[in-house]
BAZA-113858 format. One record per atom (N, C-alpha, C): atom name; x, y, z. Coordinates in Angstrom, 3 decimals, always signed. Last residue first. Layout:
// BAZA-113858
<"CA"; <X; Y; Z>>,
...
This chain:
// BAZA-113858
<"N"; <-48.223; -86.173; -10.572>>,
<"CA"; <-47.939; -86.048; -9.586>>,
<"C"; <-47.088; -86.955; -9.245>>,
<"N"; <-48.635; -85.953; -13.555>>,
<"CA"; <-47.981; -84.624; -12.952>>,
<"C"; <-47.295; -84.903; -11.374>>,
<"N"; <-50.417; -88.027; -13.949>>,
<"CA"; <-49.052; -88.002; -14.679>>,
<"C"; <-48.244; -87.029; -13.855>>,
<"N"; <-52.765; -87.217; -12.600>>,
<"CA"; <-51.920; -89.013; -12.278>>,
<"C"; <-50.447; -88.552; -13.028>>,
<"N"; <-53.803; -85.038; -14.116>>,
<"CA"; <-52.878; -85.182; -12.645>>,
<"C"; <-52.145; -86.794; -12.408>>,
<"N"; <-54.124; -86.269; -16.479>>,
<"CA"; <-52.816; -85.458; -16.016>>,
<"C"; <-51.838; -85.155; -14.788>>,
<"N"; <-56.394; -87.295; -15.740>>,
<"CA"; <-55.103; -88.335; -15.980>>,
<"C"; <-53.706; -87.273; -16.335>>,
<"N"; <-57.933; -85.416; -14.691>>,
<"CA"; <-57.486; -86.426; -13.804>>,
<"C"; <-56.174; -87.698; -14.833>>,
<"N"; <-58.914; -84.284; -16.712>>,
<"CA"; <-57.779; -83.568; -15.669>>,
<"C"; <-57.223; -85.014; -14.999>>,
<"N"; <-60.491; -86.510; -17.932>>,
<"CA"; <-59.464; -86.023; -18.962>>,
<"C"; <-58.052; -85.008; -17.696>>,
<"N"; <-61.950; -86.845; -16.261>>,
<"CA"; <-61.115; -87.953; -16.369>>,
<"C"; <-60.231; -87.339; -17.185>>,
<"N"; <-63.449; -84.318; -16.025>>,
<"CA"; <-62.648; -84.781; -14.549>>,
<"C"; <-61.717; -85.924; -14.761>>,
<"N"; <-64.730; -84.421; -18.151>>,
<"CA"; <-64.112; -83.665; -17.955>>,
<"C"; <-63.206; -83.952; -17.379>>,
<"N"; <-66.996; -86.893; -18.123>>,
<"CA"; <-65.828; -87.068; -18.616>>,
<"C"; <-64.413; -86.303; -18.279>>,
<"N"; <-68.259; -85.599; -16.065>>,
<"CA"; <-67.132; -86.930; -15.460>>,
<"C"; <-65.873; -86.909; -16.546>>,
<"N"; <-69.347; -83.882; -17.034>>,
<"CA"; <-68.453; -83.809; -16.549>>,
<"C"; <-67.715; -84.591; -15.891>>,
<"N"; <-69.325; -85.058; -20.990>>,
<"CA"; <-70.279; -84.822; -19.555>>,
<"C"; <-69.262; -84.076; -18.224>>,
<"N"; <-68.339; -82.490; -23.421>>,
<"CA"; <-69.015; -83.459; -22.981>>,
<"C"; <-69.571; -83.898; -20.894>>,
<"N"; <-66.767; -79.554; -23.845>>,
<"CA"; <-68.808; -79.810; -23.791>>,
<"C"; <-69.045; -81.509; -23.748>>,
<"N"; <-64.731; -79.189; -22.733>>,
<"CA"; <-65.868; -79.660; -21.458>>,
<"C"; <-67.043; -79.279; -22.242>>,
<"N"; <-61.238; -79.998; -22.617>>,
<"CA"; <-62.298; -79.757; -23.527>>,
<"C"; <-63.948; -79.942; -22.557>>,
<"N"; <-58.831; -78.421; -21.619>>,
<"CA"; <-59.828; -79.140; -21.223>>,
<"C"; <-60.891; -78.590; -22.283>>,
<"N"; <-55.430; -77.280; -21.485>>,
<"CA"; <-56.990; -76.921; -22.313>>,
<"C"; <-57.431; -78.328; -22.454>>,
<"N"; <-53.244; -76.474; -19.915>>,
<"CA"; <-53.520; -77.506; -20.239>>,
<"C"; <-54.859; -77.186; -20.276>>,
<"N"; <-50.752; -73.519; -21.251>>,
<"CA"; <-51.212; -74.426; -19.810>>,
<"C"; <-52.204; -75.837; -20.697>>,
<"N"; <-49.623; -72.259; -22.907>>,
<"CA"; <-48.649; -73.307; -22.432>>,
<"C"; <-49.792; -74.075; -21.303>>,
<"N"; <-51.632; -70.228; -24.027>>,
<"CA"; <-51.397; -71.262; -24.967>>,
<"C"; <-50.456; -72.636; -24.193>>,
<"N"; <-53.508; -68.919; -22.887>>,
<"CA"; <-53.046; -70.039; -22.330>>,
<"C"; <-52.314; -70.902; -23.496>>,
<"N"; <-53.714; -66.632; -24.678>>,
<"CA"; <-53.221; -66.006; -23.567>>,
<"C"; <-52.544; -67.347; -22.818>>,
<"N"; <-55.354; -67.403; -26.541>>,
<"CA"; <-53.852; -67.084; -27.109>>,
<"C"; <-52.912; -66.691; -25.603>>,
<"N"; <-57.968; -67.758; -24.765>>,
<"CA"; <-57.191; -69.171; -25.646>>,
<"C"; <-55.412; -69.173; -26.162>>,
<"N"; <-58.326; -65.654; -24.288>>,
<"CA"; <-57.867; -66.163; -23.526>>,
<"C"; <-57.073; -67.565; -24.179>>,
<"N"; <-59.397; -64.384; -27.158>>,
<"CA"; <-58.209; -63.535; -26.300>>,
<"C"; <-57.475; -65.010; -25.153>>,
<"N"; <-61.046; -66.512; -27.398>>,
<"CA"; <-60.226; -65.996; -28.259>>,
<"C"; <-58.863; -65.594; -28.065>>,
<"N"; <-63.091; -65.604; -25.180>>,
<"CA"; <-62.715; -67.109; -25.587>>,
<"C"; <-60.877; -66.403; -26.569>>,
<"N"; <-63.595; -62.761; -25.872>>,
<"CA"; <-63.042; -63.380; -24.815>>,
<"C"; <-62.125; -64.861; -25.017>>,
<"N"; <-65.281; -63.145; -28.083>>,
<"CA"; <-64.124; -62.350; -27.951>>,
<"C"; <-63.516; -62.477; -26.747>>,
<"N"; <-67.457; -64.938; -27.532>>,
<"CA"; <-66.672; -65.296; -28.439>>,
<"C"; <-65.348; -64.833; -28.555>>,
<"N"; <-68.478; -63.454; -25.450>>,
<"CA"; <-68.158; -65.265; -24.854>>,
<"C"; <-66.761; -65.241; -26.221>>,
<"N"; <-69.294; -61.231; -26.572>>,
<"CA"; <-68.217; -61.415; -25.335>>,
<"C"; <-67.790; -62.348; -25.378>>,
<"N"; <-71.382; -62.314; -27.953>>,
<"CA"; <-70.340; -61.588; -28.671>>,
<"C"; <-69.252; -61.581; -27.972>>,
<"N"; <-72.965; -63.717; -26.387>>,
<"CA"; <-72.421; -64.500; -27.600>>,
<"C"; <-71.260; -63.797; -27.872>>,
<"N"; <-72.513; -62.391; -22.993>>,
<"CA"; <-73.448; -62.612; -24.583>>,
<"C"; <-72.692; -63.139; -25.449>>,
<"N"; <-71.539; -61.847; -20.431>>,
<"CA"; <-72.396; -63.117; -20.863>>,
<"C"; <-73.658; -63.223; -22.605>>,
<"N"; <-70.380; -60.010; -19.219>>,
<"CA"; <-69.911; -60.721; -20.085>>,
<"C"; <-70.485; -61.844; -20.919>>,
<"N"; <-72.081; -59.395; -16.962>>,
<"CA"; <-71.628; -57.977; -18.464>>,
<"C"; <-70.613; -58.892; -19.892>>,
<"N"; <-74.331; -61.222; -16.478>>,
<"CA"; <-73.303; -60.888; -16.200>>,
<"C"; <-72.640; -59.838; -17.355>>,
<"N"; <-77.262; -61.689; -14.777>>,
<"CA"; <-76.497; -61.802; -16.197>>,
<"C"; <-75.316; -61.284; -15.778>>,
<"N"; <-78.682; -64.082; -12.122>>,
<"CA"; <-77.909; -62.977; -12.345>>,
<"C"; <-76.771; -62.959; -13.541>>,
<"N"; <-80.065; -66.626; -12.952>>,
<"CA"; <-80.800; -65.307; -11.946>>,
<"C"; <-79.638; -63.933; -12.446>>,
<"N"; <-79.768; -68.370; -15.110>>,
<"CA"; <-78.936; -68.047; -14.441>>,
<"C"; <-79.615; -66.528; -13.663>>,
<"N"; <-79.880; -69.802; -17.963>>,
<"CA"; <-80.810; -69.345; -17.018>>,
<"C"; <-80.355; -69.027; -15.570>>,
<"N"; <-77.646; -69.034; -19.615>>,
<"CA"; <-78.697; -69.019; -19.961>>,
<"C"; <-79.903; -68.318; -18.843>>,
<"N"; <-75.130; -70.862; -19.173>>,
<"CA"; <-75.511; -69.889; -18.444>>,
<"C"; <-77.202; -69.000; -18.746>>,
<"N"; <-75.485; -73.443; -20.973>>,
<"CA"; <-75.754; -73.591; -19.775>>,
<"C"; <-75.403; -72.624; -18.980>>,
<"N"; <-75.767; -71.477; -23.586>>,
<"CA"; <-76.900; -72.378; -23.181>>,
<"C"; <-76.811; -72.958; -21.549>>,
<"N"; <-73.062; -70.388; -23.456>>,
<"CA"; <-74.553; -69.240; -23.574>>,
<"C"; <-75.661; -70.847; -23.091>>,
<"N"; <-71.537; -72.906; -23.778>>,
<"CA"; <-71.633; -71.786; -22.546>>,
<"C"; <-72.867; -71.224; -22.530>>,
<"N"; <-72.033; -73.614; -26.478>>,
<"CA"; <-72.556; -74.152; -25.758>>,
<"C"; <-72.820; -73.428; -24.237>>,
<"N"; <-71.534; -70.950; -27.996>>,
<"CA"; <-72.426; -71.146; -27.687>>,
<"C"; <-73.132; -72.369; -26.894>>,
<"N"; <-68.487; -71.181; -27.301>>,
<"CA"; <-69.316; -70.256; -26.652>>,
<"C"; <-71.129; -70.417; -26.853>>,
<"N"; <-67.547; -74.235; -26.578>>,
<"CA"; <-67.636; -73.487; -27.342>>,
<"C"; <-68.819; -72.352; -26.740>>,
<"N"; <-65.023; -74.475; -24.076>>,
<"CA"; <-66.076; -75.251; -24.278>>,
<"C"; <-66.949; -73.857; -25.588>>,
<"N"; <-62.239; -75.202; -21.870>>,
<"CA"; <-62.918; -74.624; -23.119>>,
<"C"; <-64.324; -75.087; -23.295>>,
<"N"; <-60.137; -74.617; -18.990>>,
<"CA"; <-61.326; -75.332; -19.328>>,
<"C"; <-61.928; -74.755; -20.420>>,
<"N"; <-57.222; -74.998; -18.347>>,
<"CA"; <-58.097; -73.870; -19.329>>,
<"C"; <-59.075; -74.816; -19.496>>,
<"N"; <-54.837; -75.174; -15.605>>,
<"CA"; <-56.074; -76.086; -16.300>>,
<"C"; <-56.894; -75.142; -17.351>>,
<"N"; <-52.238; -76.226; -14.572>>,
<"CA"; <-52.898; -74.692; -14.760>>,
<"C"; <-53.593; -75.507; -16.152>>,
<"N"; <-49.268; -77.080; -12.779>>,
<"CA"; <-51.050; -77.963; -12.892>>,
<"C"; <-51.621; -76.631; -12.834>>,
<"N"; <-46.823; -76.437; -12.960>>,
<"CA"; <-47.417; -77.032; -14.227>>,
<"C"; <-48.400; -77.894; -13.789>>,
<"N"; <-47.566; -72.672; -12.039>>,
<"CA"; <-47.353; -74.074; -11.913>>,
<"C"; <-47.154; -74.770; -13.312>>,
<"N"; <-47.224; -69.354; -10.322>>,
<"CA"; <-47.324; -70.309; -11.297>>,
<"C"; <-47.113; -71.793; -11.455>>,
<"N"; <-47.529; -66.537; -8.605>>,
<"CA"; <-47.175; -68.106; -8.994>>,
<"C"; <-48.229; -68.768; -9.853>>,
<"N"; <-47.940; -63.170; -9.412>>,
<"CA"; <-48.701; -64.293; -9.528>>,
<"C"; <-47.663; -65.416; -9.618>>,
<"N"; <-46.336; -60.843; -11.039>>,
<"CA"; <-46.718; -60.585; -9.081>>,
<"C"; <-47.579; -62.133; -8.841>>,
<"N"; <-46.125; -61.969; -13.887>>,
<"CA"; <-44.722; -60.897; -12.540>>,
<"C"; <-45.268; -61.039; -11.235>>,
<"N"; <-48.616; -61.947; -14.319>>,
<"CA"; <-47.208; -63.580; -14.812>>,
<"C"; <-45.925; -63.103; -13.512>>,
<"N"; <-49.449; -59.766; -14.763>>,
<"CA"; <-49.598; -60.165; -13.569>>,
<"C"; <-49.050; -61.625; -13.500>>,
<"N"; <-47.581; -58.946; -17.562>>,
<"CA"; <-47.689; -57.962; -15.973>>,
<"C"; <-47.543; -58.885; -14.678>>,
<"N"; <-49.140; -60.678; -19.044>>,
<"CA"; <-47.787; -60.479; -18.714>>,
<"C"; <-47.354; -59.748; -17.712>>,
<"N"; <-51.642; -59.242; -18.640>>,
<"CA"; <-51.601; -60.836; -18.810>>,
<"C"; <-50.256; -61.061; -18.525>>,
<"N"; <-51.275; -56.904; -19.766>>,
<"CA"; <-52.619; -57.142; -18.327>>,
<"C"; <-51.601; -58.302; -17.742>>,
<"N"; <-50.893; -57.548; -22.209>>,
<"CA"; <-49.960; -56.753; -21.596>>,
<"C"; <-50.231; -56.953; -19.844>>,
<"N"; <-52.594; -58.399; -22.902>>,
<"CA"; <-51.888; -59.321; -23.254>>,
<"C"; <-50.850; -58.414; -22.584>>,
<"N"; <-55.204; -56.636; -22.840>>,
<"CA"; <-55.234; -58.212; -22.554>>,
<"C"; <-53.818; -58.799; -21.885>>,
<"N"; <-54.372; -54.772; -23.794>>,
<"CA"; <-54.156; -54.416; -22.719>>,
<"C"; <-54.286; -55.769; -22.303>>,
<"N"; <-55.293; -55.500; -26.298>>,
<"CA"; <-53.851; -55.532; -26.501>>,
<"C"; <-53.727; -54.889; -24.933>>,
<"N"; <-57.608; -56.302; -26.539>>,
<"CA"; <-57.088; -57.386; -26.235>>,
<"C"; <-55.521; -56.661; -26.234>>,
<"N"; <-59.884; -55.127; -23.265>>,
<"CA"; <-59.206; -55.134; -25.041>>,
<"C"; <-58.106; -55.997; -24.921>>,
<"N"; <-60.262; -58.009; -20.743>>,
<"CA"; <-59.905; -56.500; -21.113>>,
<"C"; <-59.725; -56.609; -22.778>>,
<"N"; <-60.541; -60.309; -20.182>>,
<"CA"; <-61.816; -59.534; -20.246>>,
<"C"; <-61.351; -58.347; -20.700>>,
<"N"; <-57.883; -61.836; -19.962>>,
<"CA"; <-59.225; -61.770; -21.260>>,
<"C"; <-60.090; -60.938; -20.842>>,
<"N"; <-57.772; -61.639; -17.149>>,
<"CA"; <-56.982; -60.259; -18.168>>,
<"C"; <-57.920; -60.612; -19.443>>,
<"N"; <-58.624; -64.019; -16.562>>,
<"CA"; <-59.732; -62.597; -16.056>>,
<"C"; <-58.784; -61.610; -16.859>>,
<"N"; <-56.792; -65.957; -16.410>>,
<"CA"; <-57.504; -65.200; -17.512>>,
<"C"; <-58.542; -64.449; -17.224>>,
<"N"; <-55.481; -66.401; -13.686>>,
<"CA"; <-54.904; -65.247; -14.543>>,
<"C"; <-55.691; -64.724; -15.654>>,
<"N"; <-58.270; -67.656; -12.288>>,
<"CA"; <-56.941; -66.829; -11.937>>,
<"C"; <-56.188; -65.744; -12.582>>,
<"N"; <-60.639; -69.357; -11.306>>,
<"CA"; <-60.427; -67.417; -11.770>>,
<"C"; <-59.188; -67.286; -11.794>>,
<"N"; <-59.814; -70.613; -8.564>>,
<"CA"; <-60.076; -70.695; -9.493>>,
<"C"; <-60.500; -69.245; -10.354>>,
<"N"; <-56.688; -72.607; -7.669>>,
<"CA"; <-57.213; -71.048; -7.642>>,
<"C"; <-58.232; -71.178; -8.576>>,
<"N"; <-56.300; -74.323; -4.591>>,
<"CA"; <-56.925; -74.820; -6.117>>,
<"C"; <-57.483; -73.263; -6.158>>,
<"N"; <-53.386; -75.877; -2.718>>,
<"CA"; <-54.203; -74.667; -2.967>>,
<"C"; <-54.652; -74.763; -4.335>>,
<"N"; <-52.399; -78.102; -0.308>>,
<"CA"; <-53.043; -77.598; -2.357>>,
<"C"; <-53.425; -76.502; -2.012>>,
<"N"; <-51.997; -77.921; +2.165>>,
<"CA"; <-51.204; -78.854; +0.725>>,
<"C"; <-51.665; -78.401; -0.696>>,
<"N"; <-52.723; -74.667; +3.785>>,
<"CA"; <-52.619; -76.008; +3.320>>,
<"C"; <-51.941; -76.866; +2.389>>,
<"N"; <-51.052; -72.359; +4.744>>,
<"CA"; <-51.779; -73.447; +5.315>>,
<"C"; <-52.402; -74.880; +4.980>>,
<"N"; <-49.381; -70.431; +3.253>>,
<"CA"; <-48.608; -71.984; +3.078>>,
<"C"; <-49.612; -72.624; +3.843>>,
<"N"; <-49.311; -67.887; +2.338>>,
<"CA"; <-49.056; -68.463; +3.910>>,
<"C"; <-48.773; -69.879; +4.324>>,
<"N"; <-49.212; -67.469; +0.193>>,
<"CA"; <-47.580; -66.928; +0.416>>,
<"C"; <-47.543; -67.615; +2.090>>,
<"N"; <-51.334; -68.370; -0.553>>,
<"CA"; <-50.487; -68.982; -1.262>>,
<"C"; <-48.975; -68.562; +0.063>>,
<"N"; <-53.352; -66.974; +0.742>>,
<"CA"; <-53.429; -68.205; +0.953>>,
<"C"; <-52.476; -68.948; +0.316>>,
<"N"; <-52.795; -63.954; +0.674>>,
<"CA"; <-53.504; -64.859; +2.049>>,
<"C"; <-53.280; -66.027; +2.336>>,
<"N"; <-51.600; -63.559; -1.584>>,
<"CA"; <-50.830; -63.212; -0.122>>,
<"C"; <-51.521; -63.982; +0.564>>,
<"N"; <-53.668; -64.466; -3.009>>,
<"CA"; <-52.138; -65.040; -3.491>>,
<"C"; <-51.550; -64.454; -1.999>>,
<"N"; <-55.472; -63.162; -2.466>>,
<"CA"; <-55.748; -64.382; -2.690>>,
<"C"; <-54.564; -64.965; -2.324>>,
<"N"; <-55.111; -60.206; -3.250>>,
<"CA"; <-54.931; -60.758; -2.242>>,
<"C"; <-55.023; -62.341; -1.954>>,
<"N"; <-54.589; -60.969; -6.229>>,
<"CA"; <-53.335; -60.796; -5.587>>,
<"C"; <-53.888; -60.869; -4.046>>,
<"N"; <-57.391; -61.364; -6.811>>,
<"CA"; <-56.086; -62.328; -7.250>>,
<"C"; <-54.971; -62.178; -6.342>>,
<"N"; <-58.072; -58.952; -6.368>>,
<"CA"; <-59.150; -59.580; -5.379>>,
<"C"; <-58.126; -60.901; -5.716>>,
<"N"; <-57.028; -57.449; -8.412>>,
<"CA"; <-56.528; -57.156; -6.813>>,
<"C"; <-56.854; -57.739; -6.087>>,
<"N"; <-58.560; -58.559; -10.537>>,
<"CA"; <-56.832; -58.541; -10.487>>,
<"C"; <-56.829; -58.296; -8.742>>,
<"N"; <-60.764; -57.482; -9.799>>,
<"CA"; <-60.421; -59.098; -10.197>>,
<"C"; <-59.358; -59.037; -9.822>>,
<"N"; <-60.538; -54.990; -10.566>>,
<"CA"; <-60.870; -55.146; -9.474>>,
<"C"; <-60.576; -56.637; -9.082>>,
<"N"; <-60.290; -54.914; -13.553>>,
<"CA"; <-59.251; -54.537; -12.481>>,
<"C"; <-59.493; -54.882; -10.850>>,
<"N"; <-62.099; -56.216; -14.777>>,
<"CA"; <-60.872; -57.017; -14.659>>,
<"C"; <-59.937; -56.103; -13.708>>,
<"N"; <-64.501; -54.339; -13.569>>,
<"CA"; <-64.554; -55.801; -12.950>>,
<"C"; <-63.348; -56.397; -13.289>>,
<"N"; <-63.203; -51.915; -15.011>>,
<"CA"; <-63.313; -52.187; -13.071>>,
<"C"; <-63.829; -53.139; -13.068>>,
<"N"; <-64.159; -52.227; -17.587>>,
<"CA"; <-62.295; -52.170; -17.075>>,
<"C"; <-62.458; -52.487; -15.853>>,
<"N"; <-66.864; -53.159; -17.409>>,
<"CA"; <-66.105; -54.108; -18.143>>,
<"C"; <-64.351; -53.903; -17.625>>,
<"N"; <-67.193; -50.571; -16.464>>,
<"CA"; <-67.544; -51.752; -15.820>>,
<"C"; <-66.997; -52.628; -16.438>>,
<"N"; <-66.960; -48.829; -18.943>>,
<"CA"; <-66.579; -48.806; -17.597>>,
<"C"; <-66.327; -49.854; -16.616>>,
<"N"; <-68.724; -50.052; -20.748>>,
<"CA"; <-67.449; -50.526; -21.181>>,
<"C"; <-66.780; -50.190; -19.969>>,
<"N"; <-71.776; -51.211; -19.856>>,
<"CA"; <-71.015; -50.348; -20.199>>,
<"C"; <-69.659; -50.592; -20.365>>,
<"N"; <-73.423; -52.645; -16.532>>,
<"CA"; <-73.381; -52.452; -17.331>>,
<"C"; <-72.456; -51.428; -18.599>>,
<"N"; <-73.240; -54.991; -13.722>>,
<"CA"; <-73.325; -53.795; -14.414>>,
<"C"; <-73.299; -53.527; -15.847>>,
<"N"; <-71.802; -57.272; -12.517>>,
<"CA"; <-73.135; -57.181; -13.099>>,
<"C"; <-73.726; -55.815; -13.654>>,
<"N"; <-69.130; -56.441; -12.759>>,
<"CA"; <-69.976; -57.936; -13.771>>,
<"C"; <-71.085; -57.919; -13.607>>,
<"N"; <-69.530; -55.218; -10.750>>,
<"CA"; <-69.047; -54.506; -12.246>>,
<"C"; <-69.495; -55.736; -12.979>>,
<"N"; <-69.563; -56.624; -8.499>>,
<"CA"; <-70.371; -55.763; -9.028>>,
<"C"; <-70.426; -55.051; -10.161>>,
<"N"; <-67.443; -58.065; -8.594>>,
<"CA"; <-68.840; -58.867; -8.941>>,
<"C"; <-69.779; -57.803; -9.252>>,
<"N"; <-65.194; -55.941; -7.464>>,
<"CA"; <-65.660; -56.819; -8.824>>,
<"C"; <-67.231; -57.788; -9.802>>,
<"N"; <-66.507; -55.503; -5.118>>,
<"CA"; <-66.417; -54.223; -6.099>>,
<"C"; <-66.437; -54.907; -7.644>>,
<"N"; <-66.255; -58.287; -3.906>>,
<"CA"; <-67.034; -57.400; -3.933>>,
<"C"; <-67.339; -56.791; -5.045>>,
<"N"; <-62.925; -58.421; -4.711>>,
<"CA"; <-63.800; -58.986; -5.042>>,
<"C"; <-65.552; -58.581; -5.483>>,
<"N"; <-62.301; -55.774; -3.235>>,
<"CA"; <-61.989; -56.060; -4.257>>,
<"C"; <-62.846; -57.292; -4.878>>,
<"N"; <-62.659; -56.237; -0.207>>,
<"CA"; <-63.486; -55.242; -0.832>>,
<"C"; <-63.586; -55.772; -2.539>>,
<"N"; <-64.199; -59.784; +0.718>>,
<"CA"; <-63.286; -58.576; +0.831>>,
<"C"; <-63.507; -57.470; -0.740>>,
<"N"; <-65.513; -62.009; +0.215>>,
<"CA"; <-64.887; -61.883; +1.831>>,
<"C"; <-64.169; -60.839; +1.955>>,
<"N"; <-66.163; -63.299; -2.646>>,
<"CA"; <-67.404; -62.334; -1.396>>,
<"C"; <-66.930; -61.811; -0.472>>,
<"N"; <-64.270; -63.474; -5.417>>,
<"CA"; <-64.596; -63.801; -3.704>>,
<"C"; <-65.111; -62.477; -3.037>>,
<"N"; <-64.421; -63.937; -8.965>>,
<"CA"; <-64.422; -63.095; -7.671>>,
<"C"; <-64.942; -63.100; -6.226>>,
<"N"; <-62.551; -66.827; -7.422>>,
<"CA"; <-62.863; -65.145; -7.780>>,
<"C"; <-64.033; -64.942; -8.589>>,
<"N"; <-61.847; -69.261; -5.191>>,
<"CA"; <-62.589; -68.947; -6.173>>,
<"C"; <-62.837; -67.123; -6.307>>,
<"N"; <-59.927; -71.507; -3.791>>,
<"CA"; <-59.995; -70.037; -3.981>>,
<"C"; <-60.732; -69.768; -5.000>>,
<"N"; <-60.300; -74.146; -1.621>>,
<"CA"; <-60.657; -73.813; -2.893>>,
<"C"; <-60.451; -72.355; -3.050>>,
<"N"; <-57.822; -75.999; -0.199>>,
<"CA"; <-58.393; -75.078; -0.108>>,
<"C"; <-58.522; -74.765; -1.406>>,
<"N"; <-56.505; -79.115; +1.589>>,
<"CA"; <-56.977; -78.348; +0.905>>,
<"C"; <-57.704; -77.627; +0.549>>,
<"N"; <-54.295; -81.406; +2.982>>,
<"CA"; <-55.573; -79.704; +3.499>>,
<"C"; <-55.599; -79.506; +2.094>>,
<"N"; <-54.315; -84.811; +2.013>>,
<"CA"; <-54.059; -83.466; +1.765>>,
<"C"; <-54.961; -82.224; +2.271>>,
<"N"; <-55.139; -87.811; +1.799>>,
<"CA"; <-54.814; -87.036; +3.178>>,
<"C"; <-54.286; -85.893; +3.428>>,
<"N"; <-56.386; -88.590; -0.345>>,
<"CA"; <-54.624; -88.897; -0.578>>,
<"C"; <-54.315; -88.226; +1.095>>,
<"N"; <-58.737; -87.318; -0.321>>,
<"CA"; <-58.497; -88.968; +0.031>>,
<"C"; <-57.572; -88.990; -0.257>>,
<"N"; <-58.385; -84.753; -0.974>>,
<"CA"; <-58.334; -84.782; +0.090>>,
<"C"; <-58.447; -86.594; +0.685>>,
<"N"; <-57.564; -84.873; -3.833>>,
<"CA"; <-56.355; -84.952; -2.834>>,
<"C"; <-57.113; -84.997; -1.402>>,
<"N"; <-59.734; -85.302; -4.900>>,
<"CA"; <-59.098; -86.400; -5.078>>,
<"C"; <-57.755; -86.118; -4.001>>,
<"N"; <-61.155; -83.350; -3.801>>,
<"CA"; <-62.082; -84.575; -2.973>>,
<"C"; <-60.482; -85.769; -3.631>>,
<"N"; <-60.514; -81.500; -5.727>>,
<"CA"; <-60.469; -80.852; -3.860>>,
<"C"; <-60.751; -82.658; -3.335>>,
<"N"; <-61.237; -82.226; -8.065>>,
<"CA"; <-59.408; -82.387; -7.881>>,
<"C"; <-59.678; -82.033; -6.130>>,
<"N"; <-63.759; -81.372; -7.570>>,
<"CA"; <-63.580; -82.983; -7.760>>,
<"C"; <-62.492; -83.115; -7.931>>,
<"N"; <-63.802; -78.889; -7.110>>,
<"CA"; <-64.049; -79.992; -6.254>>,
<"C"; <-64.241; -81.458; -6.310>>,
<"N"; <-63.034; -77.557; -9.984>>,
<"CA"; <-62.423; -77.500; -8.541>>,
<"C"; <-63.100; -78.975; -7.143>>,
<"N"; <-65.180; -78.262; -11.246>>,
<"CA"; <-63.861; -79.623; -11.494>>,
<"C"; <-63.273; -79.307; -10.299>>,
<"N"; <-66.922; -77.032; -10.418>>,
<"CA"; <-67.554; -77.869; -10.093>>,
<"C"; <-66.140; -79.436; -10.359>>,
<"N"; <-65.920; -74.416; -11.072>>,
<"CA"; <-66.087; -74.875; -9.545>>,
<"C"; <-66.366; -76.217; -9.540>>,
<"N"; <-65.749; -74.948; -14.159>>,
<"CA"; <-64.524; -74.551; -13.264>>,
<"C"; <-64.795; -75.136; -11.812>>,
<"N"; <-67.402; -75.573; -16.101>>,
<"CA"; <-67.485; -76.047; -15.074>>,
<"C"; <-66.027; -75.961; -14.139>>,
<"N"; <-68.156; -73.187; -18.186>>,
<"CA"; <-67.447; -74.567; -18.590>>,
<"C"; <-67.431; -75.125; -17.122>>,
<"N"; <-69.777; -71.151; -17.144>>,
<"CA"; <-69.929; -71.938; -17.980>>,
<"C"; <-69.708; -73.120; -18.253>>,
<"N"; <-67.321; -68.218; -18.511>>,
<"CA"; <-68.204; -68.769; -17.468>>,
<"C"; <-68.975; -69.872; -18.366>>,
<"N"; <-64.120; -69.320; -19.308>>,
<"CA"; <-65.321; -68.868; -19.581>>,
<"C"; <-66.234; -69.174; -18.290>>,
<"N"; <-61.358; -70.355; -17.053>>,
<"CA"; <-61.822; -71.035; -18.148>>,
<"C"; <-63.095; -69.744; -18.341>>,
<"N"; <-59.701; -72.494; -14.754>>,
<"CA"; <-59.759; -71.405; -15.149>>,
<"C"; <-60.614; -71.463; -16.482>>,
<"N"; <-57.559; -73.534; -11.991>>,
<"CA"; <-58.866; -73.894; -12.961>>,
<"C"; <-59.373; -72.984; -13.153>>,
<"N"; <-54.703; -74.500; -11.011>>,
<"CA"; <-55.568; -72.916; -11.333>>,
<"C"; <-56.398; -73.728; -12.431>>,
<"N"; <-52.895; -75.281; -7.663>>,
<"CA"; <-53.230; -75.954; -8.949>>,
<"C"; <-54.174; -74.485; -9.461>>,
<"N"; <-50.300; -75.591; -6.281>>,
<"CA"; <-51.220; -74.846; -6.585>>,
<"C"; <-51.280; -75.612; -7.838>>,
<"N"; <-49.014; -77.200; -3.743>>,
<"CA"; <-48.956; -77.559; -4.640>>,
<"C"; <-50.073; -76.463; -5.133>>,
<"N"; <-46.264; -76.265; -1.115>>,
<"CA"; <-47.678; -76.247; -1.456>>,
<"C"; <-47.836; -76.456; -2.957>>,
């Protein structure tokens, strides 16, 4: 199985590259499956989304911890079972950016131990205040979603991916998809 992990701030267009690498293998005649976190279909997830929308430094530890467990089932369900040709994680390992940063980086190394890994692991960037503008209007805020977070986050996660492959995405998203997409042509 080929895993691929699109990952990145809220913002930068993670789901929306997830399905444009989902549509390029599925015309190559590949199953493929999107994993997106935090996922609706079980407790951990759940419990997570709900701390992202909450409020307080509490909530800030129980949405990356809860993340984390809603990751690892992810990884038993759909990685360790092998049903399809790709598997595309999205959310994966930098949800440890959400924590201080020296639990960040410890968080971050930890789950490198119970998590596969690849060389198709995508960091989508995009400067925080462009993010703040296309999360902006968005029905539901998120505990992470202010300038100050975006910026301290960004930061943490940026030192956290330093080996994977950083996508630049404040231009359009085609462009985005051409910049992954000629990696993947190279990778595969």
């Amino acid at each position: 199985m080929k895993l691929i992990v699109v990952d990145g701030l809220d913002g930068v267009g993670k789901d929306t590259q997830a399905e444009f690498i989902k549509k390029r293998y599925e015309k190559l005649g590949k199953k493929v499956v999107i994993r997106s976190h935090p996922s609706t279909d079980n407790f951990f997830g759940r419990k997570a989304k709900k701390s992202l929308l909450g409020t307080g430094k509490i909530n800030k530890v129980k949405a990356s911890v809860f993340y984390m467990f809603d990751v690892l089932r992810s990884v038993r369900l759909y990685f360790r079972k092998g049903d399809a040709d790709v598997l595309i994680m999205v959310r994966y390992l930098v949800g440890t950016a959400y924590l201080p940063k020296r639990l960040a980086k410890i968080a971050y190394s930890f789950f490198l131990g119970f998590v596969p890994t690849s060389e198709y692991m995508f960091f989508l960037d995009a400067e925080p205040e462009i993010v703040l503008e296309r999360i902006i209007d968005r029905e539901e805020k998120e505990i992470f979603e202010t300038i100050d977070s975006l910026v301290k986050v960004r930061s943490k996660a940026l030192f956290l991916v330093k080996k994977w492959y950083i996508i630049g995405t404040s231009g359009s998203i085609n462009d985005t998809y051409l910049k992954i997409e000629k990696i993947l042509d190279r990778l595969d």
